[in-house]
C-alpha positions in Angstrom: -31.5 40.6 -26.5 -32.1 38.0 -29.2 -31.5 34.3 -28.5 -28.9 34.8 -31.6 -27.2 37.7 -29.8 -26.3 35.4 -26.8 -25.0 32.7 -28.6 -21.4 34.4 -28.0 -21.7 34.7 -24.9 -22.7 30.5 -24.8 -19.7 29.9 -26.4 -17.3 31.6 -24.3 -19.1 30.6 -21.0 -18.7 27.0 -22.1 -15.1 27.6 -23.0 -14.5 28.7 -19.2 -16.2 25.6 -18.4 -13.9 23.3 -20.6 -10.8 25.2 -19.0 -11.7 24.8 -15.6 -12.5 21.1 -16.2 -9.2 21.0 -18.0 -7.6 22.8 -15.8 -9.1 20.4 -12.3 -8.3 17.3 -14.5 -4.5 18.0 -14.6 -4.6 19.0 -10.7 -6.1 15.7 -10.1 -3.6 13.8 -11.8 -0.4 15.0 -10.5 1.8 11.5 -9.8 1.8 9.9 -6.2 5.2 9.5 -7.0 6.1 13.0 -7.2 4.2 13.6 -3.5 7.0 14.0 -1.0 6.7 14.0 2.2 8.6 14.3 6.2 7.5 11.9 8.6 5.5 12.5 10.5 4.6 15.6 8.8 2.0 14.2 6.2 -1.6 14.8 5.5 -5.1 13.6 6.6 -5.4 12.0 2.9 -2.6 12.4 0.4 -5.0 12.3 -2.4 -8.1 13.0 -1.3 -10.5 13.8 -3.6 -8.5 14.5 -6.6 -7.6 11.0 -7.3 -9.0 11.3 -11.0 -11.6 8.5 -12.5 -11.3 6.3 -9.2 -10.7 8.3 -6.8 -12.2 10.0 -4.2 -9.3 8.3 -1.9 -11.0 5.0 0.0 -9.0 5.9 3.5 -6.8 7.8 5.3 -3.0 8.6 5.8 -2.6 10.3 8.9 -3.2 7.3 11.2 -2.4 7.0 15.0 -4.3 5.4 18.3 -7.4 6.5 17.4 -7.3 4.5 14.2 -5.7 1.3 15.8 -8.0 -1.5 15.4 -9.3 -4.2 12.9 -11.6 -1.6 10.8 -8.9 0.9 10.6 -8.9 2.9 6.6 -5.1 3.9 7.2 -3.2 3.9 4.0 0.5 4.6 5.5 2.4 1.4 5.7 5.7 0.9 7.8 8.3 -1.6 6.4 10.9 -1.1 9.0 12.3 -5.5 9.4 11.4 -8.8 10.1 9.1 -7.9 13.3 7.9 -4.9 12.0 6.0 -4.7 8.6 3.3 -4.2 7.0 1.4 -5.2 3.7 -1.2 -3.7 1.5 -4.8 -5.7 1.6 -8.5 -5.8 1.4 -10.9 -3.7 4.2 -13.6 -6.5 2.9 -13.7 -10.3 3.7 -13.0 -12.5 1.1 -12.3 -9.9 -2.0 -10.0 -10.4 -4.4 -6.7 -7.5 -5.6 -7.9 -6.9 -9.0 -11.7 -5.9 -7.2 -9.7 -4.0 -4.3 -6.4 -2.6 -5.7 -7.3 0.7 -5.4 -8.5 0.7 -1.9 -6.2 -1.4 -0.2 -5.5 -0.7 3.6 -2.5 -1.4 5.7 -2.1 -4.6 7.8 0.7 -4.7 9.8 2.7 -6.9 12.2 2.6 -5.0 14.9 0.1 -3.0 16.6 1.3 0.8 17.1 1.3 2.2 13.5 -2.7 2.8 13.5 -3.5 0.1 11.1 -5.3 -3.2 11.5 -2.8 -6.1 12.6 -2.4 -9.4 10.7 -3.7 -12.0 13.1 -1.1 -14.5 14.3 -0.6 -17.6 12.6 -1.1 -15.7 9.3 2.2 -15.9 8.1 3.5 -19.4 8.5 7.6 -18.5 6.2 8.6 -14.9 5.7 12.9 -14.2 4.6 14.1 -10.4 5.1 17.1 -9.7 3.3 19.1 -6.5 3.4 20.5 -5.3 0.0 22.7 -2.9 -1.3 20.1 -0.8 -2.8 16.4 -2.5 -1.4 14.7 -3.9 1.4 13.4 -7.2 0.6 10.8 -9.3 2.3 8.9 -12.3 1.3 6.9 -15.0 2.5 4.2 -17.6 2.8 0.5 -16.7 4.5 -2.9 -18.0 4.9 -4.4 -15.1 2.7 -8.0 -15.2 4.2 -6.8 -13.9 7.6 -6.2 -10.5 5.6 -9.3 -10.5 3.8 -8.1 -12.0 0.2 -10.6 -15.1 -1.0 -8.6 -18.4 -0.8 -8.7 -19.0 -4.5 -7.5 -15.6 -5.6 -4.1 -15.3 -7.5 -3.6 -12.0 -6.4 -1.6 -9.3 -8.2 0.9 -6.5 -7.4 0.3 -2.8 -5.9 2.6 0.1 -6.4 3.0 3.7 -6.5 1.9 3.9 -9.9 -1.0 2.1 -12.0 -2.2 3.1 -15.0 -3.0 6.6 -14.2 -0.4 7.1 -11.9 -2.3 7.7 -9.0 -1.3 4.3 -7.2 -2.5 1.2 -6.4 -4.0 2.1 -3.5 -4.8 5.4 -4.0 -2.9 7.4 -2.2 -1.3 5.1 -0.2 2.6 5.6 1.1 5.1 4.1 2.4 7.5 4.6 5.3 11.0 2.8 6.3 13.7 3.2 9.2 15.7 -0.3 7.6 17.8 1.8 5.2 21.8 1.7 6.3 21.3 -1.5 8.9 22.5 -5.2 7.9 21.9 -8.3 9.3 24.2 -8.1 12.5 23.1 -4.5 13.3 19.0 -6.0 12.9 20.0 -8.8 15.4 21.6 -6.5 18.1 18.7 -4.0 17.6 16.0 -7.1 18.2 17.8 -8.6 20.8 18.0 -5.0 23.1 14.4 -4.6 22.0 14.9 -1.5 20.7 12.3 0.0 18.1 15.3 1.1 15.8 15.9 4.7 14.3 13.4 7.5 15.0 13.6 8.7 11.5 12.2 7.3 8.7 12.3 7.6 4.9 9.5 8.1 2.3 9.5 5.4 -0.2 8.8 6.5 -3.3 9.4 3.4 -5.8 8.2 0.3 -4.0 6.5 -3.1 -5.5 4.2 -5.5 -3.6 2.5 -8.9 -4.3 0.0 -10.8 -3.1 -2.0 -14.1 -4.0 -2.1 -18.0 -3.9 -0.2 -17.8 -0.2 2.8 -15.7 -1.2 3.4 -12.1 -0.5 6.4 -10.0 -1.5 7.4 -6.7 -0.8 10.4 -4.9 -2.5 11.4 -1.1 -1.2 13.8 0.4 -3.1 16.0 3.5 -1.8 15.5 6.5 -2.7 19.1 7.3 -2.2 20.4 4.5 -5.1 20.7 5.3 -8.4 18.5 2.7 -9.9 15.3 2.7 -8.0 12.6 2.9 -10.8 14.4 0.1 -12.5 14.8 -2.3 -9.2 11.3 -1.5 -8.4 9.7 -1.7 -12.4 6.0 -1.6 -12.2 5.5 -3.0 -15.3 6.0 -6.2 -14.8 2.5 -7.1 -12.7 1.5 -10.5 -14.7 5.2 -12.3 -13.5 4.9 -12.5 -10.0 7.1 -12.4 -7.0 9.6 -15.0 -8.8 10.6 -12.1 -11.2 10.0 -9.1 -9.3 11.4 -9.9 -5.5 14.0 -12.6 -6.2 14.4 -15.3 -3.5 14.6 -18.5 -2.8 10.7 -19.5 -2.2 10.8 -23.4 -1.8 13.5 -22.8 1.3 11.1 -20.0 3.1 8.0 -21.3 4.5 8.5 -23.0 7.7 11.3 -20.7 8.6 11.4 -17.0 9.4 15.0 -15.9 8.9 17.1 -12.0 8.3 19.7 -12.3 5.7 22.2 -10.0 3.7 22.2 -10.3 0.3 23.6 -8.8 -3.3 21.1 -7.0 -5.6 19.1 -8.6 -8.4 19.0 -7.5 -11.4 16.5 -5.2 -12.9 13.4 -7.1 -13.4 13.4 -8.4 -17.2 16.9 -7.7 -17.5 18.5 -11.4 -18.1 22.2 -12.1 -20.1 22.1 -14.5 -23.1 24.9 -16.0 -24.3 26.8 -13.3 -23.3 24.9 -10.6 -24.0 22.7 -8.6 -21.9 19.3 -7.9 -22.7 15.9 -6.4 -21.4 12.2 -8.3 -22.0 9.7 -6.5 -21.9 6.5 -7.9 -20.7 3.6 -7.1 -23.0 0.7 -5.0 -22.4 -1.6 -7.6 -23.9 -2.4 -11.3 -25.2 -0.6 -14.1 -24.2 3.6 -14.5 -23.7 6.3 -16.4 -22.4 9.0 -15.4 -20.1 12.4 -15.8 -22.7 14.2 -15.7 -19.1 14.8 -18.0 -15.6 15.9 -15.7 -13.0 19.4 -16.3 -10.5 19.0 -15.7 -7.3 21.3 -13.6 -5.7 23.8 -14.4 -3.2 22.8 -14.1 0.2 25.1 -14.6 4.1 24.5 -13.9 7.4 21.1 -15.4 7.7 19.6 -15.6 11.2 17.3 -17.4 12.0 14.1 -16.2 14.3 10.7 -17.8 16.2 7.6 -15.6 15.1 6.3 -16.0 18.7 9.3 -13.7 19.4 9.1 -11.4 16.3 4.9 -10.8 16.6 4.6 -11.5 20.0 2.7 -7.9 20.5 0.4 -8.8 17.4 -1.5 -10.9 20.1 -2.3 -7.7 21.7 -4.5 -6.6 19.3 -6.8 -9.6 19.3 -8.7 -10.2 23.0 -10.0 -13.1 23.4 -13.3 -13.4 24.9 -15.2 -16.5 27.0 -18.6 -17.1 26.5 -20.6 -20.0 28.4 -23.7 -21.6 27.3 -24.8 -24.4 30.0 -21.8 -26.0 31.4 -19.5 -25.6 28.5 -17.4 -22.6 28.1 -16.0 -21.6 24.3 -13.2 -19.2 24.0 -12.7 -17.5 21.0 -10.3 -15.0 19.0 -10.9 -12.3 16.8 -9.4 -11.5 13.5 -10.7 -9.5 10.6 -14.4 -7.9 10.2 -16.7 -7.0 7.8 -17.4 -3.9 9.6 -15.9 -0.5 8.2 -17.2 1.1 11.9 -14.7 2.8 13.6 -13.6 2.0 17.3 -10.4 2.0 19.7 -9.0 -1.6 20.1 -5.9 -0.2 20.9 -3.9 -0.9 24.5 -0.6 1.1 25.3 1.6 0.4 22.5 4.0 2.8 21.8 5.7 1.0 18.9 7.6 3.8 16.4 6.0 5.1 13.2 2.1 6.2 14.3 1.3 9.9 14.2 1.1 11.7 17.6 -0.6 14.6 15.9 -4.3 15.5 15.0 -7.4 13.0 15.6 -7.7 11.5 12.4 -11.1 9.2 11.8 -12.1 6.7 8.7 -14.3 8.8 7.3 -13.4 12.3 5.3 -15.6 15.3 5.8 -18.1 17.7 3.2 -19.3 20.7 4.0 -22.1 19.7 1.1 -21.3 23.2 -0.9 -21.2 23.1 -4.5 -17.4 22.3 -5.6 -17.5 23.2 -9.7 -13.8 23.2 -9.6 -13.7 19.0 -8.4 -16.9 18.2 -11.0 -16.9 20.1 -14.0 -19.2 17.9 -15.6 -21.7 19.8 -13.6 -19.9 22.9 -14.0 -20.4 23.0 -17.7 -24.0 22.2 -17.2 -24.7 25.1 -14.8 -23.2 27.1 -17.4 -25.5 26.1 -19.9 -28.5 26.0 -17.7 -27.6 29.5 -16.4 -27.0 30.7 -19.9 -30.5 29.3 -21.4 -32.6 30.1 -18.8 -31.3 34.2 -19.5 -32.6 32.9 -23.1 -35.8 31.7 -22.5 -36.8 34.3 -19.6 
């Protein structure tokens, strides 16, 4: 057959090509928004591999015992209340959120939820405040203890970014704080119970982190104005805009409170009329807006020695002597991304009973064309050239 005769068949071989890249592009970008899921019926990695231009996925989402220590990869995060939350942060000392926003991991307060737990003394002011239509909790930290450089100004993570496939990729968010207030948190903490047993996907959720603040703001799925309370598009304003509170009363004091709903971010009323800013995609702005924040009652005030008190678990101190003097010493985060079991007998509520999940995700090193159609199109062509020139 002529080299001109084959030239047909080129140009429909590389048109199956382009489909099937097409085709695995739009696989790979389905939302993490739209991914539902039933606790504690969710997979080894919710994205995987098809996280698009940055993925493959950095860790994992099914996350239990085995993965309970200061090098876990879990990307499930727990915000159930004041003793019991967690945050999104660096695997890597002294990184910064724009370098590690799509591979955060989960640090939490507690051991039990197969993450790595924030050291104590790390948070030093944290308010959690029960609203109509979020849960709410902010505070003051020493950001190095959860891997974040000391100068960095941080920046926010969601179930969203750019492409939609989350900042951090694939990770997801669990609560059991939906329906309880104040009053029913105190009598829960005070029997030392873990709370409800069932827990709800959240699926619009917004948190900050940088110069010694965090925020986190879950929004329930159940209200009618989720995407709006939690707006990710409003990432360059900060915790002051985004999870209303009042900030200069916090640090120092760890306290539960009720509270009324703020307003949609960049929604503001101006001389009697309501109106919605925007913030811009580019260049410089101002904020046209201050923010009110809303009212809150029933505060109670707590000791973090009581709330974290099982955090200390997770960090074993160990003696060394060298001559007569003896040095004790206490472990907090590592550079290491190896894998081991730190973890004692905690049985606290949200960590996966079921498979044996481990930090690293498996290849059977076959050829996938379908996940890189780059090379599929140039197999193609190769294939198809090589019939030409034999």
């Amino acid at each position: 057959m002529s080299h001109i005769a084959l030239l047909p068949f080129i140009a429909v071989a590389l048109s199956a090509a382009f489909v099937t890249a097409s085709s695995a592009s739009t696989t790979a970008l389905e939302p993490l928004s739209s991914k539902k899921f039933t606790w504690p019926n969710i997979p080894y990695q919710v994205t995987g591999d098809n996280g698009g231009e940055r993925g493959p996925q950095f860790g994992y989402n099914l996350c239990n015992s085995t993965t309970q220590n200061q090098q876990s990869l879990c990307q499930t995060m727990f915000v159930n209340g004041l003793d019991d939350f967690c945050m999104w942060s660096s695997s890597q000392v002294d990184d910064t959120i724009p370098e590690s926003e799509a591979r955060e991991v989960a640090w939490c307060t507690q051991p039990g939820h197969g993450t790595r737990v924030i050291p104590p003394g790390t948070i030093t002011g944290a308010q959690w405040l029960y609203a109509k239509d979020y849960l709410q909790v902010v505070g003051f930290l020493d950001q190095t203890k959860v891997n974040i450089d000391a100068q960095d100004d941080g920046g926010e993570l969601d179930p969203h970014g750019d492409d939609e496939q989350g900042n951090p990729l694939g990770g997801i968010v669990f609560t059991n704080g939906f329906g309880l207030n104040s009053a029913s948190y105190q009598s829960q903490f005070k029997s030392g119970s873990n709370g409800s047993q069932s827990f709800t996907q959240v699926v619009e959720w917004v948190d900050f982190i940088g110069t010694g603040v965090f925020c986190l703001k879950m929004c329930n799925p159940a209200g009618s104005d989720a995407a709006h309370l939690c707006a990710h598009i409003y990432d360059e304003i900060g915790c002051n805009y985004n999870a209303i509170a009042n900030y200069g009363a916090i640090n120092g004091s760890f306290t539960v409170c009720d509270s009324d709903d703020m307003l949609d971010p960049g929604v503001y009323t101006s001389d009697g009329i309501v109106t919605t800013w925007t913030q811009p995609f580019t260049g410089t702005f101002s904020i046209p807006y201050t923010t009110s924040i809303p009212s809150s009652s029933n505060c109670v005030t707590y000791q973090s020695t009581d709330l974290w008190a099982a955090a200390a678990t997770a960090f074993p101190t160990t003696t060394t002597t060298s001559g007569s003097s003896t040095a004790t010493t206490t472990s907090g985060s590592s550079k290491s991304t190896t894998t081991g079991n730190t973890s004692g007998s905690s049985s606290r509520t949200g960590s996966s009973s079921s498979g044996t999940p481990s930090p690293t995700g498996s290849s059977n090193g076959a050829l996938n064309m379908q996940a890189n159609p780059v090379f599929a199109i140039s197999f193609v062509v190769a294939a198809v050239f090589g019939t030409m020139l034999a």
